[in-house]
N, CA, C and O atoms as a GROMACS GRO file, in nm:
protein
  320
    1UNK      N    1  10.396   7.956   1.568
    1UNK     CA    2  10.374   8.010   1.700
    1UNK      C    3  10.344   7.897   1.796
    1UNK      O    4  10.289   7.795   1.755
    2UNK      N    5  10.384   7.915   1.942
    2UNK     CA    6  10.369   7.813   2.028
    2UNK      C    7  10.276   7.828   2.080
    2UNK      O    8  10.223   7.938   2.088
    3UNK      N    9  10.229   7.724   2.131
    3UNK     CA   10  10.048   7.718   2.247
    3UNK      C   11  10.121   7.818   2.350
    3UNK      O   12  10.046   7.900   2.402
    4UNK      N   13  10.252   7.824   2.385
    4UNK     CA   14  10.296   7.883   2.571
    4UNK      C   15  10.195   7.994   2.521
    4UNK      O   16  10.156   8.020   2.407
    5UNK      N   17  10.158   8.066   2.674
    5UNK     CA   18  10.138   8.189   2.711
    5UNK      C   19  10.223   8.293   2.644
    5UNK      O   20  10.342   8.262   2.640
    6UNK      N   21  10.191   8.412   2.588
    6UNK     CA   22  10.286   8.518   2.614
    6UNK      C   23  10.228   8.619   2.657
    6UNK      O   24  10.109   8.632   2.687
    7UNK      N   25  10.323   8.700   2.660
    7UNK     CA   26  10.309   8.781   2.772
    7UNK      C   27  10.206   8.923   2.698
    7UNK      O   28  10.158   8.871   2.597
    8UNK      N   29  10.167   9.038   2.704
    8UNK     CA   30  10.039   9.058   2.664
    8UNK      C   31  10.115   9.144   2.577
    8UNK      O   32  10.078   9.153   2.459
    9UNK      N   33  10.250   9.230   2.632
    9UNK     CA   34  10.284   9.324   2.534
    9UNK      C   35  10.390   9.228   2.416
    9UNK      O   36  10.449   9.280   2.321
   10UNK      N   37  10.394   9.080   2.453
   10UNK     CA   38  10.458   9.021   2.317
   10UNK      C   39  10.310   8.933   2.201
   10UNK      O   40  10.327   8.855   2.107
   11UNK      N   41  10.226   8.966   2.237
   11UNK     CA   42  10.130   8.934   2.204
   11UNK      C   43  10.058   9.046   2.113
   11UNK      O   44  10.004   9.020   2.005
   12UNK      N   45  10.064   9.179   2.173
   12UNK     CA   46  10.021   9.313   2.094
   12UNK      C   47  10.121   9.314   1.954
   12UNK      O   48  10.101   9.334   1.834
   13UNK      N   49  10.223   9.287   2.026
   13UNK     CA   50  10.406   9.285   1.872
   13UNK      C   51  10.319   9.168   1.816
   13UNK      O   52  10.317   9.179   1.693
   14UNK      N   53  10.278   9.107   1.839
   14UNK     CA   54  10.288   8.978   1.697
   14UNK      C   55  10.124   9.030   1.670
   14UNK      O   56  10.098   9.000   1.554
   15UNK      N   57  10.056   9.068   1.707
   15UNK     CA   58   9.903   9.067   1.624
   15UNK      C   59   9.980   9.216   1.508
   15UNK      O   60   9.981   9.215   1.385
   16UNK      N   61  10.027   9.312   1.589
   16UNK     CA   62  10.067   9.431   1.481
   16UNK      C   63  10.165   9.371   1.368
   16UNK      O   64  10.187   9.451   1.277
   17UNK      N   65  10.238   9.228   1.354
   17UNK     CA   66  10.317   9.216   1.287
   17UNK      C   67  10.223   9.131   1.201
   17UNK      O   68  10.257   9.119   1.083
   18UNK      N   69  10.108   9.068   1.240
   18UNK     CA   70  10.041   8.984   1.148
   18UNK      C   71   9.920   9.097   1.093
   18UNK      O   72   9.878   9.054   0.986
   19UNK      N   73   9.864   9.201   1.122
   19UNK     CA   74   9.796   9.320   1.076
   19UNK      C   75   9.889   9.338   0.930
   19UNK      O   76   9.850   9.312   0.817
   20UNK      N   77  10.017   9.389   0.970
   20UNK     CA   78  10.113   9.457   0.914
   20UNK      C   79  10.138   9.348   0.725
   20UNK      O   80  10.164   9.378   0.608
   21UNK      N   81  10.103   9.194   0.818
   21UNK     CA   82  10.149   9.154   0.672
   21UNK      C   83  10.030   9.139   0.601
   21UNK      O   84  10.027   9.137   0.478
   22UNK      N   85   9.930   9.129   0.674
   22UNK     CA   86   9.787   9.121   0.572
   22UNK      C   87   9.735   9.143   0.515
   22UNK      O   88   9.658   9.083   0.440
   23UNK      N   89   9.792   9.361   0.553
   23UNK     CA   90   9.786   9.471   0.485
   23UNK      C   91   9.871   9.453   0.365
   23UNK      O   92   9.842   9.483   0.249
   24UNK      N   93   9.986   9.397   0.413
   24UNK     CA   94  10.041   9.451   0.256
   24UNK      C   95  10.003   9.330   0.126
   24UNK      O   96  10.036   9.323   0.008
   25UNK      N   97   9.930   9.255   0.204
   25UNK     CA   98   9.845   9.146   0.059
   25UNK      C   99   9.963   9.026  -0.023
   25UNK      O  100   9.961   8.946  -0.117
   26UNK      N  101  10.041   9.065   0.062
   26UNK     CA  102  10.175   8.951   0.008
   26UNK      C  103  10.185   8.804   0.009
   26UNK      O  104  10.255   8.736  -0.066
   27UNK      N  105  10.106   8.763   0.104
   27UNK     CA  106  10.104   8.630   0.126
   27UNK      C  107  10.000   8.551   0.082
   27UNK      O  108   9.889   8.601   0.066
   28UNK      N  109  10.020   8.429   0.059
   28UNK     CA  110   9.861   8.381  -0.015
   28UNK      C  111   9.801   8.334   0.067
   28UNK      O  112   9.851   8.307   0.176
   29UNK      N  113   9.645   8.306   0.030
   29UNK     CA  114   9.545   8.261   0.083
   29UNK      C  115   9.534   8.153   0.233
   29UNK      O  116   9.460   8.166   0.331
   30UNK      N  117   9.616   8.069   0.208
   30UNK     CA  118   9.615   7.989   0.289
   30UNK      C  119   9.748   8.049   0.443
   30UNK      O  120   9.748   8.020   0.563
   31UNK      N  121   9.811   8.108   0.386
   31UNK     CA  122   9.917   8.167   0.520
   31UNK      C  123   9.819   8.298   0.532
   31UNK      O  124   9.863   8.354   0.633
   32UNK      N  125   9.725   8.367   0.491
   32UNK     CA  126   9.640   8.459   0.517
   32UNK      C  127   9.550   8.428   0.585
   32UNK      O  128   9.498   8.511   0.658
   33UNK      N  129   9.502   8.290   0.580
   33UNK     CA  130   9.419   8.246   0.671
   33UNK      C  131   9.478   8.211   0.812
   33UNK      O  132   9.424   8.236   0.920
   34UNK      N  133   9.561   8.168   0.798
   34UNK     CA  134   9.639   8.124   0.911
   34UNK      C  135   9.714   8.227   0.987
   34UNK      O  136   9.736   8.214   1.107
   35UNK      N  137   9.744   8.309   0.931
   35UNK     CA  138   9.800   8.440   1.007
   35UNK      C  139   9.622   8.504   1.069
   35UNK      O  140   9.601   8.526   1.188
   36UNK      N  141   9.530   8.521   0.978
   36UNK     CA  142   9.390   8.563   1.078
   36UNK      C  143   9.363   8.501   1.204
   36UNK      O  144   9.337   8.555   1.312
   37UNK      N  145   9.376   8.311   1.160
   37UNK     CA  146   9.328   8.237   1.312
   37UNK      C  147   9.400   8.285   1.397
   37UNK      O  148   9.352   8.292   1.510
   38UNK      N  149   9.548   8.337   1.373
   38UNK     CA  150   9.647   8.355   1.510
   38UNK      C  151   9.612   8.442   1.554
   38UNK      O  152   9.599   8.458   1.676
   39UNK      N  153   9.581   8.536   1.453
   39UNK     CA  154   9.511   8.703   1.522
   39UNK      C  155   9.410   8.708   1.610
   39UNK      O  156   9.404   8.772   1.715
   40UNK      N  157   9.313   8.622   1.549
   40UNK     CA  158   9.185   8.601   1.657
   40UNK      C  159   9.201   8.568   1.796
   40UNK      O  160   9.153   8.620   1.897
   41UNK      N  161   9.302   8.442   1.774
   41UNK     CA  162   9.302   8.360   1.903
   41UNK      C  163   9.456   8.488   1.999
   41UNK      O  164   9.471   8.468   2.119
   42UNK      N  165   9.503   8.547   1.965
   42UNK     CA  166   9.546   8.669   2.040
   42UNK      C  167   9.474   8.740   2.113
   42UNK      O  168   9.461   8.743   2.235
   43UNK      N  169   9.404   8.827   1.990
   43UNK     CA  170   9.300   8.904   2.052
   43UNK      C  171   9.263   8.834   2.132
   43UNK      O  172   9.313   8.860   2.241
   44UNK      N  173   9.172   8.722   2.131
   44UNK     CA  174   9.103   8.665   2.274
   44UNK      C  175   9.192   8.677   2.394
   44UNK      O  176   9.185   8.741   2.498
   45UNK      N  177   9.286   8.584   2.336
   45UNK     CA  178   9.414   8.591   2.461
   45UNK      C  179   9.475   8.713   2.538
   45UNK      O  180   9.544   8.724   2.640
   46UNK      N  181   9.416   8.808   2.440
   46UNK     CA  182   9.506   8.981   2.544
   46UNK      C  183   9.299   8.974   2.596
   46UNK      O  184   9.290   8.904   2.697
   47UNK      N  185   9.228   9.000   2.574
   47UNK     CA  186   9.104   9.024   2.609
   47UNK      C  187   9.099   8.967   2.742
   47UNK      O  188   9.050   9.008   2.848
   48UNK      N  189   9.153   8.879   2.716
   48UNK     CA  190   9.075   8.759   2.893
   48UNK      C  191   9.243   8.808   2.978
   48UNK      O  192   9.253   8.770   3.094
   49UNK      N  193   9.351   8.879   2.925
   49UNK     CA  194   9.439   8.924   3.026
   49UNK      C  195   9.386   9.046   3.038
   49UNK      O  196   9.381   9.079   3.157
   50UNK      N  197   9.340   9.135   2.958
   50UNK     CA  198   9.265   9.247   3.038
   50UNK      C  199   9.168   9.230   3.092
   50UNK      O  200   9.142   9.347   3.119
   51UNK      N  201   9.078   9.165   3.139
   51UNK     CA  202   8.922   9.082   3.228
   51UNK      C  203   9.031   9.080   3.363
   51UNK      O  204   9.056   9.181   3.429
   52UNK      N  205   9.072   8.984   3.383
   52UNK     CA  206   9.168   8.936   3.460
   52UNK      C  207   9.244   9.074   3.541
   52UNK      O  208   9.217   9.100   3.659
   53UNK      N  209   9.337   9.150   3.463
   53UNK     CA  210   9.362   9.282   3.545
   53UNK      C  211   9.323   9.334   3.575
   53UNK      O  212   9.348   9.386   3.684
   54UNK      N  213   9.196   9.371   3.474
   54UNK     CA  214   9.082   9.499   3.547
   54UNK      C  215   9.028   9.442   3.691
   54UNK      O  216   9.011   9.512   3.791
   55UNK      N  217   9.008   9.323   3.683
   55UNK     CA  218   8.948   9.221   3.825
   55UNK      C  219   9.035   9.235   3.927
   55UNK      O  220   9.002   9.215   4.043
   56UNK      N  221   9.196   9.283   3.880
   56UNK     CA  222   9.274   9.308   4.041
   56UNK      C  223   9.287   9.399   4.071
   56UNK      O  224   9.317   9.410   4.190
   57UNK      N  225   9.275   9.518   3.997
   57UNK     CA  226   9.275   9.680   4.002
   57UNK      C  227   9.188   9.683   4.051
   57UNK      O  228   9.076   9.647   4.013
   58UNK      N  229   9.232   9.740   4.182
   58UNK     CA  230   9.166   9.850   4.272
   58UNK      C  231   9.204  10.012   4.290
   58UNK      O  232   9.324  10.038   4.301
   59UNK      N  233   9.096  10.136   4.294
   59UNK     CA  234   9.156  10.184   4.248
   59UNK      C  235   9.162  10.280   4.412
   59UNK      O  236   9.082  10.219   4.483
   60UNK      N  237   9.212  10.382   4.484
   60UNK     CA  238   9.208  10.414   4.626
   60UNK      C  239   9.146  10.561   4.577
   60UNK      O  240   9.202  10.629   4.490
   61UNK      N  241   9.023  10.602   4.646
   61UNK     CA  242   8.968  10.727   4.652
   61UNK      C  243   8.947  10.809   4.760
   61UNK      O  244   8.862  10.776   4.843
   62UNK      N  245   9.034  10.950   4.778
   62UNK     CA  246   9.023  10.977   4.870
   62UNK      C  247   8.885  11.061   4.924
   62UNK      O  248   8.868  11.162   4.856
   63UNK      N  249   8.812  11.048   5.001
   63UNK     CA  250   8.665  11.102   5.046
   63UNK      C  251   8.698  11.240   5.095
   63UNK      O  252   8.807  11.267   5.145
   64UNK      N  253   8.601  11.324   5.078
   64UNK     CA  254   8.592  11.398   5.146
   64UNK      C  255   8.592  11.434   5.299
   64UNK      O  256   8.591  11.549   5.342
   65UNK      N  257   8.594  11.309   5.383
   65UNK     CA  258   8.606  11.345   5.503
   65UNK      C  259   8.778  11.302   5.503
   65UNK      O  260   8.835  11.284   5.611
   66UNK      N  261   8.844  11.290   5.382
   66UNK     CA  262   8.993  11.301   5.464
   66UNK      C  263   9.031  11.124   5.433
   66UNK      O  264   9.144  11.081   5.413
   67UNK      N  265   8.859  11.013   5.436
   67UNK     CA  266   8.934  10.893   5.446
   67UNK      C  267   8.953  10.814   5.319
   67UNK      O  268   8.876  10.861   5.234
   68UNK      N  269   9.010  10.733   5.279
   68UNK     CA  270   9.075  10.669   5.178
   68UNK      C  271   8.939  10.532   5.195
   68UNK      O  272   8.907  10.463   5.292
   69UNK      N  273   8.900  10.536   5.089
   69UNK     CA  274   8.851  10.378   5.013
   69UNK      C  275   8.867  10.322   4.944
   69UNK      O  276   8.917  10.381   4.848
   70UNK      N  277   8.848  10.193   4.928
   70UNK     CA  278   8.933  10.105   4.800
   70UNK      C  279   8.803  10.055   4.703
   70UNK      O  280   8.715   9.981   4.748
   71UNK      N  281   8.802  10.099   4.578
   71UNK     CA  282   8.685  10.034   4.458
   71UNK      C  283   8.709   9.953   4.400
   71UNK      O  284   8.828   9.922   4.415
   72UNK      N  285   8.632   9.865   4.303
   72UNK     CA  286   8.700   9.800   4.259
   72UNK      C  287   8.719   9.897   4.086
   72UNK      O  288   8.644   9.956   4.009
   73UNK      N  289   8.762   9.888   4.090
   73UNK     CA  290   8.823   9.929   3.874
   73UNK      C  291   8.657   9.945   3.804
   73UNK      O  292   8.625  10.051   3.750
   74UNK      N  293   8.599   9.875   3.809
   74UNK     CA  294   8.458   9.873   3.738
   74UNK      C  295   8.346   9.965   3.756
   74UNK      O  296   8.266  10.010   3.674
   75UNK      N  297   8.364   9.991   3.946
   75UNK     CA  298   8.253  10.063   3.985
   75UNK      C  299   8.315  10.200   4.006
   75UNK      O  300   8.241  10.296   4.028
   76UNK      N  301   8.473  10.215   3.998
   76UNK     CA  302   8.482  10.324   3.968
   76UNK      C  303   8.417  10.414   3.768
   76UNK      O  304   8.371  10.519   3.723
   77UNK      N  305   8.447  10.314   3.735
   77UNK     CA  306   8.458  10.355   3.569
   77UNK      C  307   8.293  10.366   3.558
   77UNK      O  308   8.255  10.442   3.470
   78UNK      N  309   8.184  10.298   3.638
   78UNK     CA  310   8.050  10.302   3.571
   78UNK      C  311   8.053  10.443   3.659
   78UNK      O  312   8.032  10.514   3.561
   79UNK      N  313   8.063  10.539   3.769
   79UNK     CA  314   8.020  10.666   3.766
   79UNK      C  315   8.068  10.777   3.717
   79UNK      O  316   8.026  10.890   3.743
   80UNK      N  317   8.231  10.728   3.588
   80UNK     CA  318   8.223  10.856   3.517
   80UNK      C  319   8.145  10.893   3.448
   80UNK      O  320   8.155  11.005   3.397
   0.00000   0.00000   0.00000
């Protein structure tokens, strides 16, 4: 695998494809380890792209008097 960026939904495909082989116990120890570090350092990598989106999502609520406001993603989600 390369250091580049990918993109978050080619990033979800390769952690489910390295889940997929870990499960089935086929590989030895040392490509088992090495397929985990990649997993980890994914996960992080989709984690800090969802931080990052949730931070540009805004979400528009319309008020009761008719007018439109803009929240941010967070402070909508802490008053459900």
């Amino acid at each position: 695998m390369t250091k580049k960026a990918m993109s978050f939904e080619s990033s979800m495909e390769r952690l489910e494809e390295i889940l997929h082989t870990l499960e089935s116990g086929t590989e030895d120890l040392d490509t088992s380890l090495k397929l985990y570090e990649e997993g980890i350092s994914l996960v992080r990598a989709c984690s800090t792209q969802l931080q990052k989106a949730e931070q540009k999502i805004k979400i528009l609520q319309l008020q009761s008097d008719g007018s439109v406001v803009l929240e941010d993603f967070g402070k909508t989600e802490e008053k459900a």
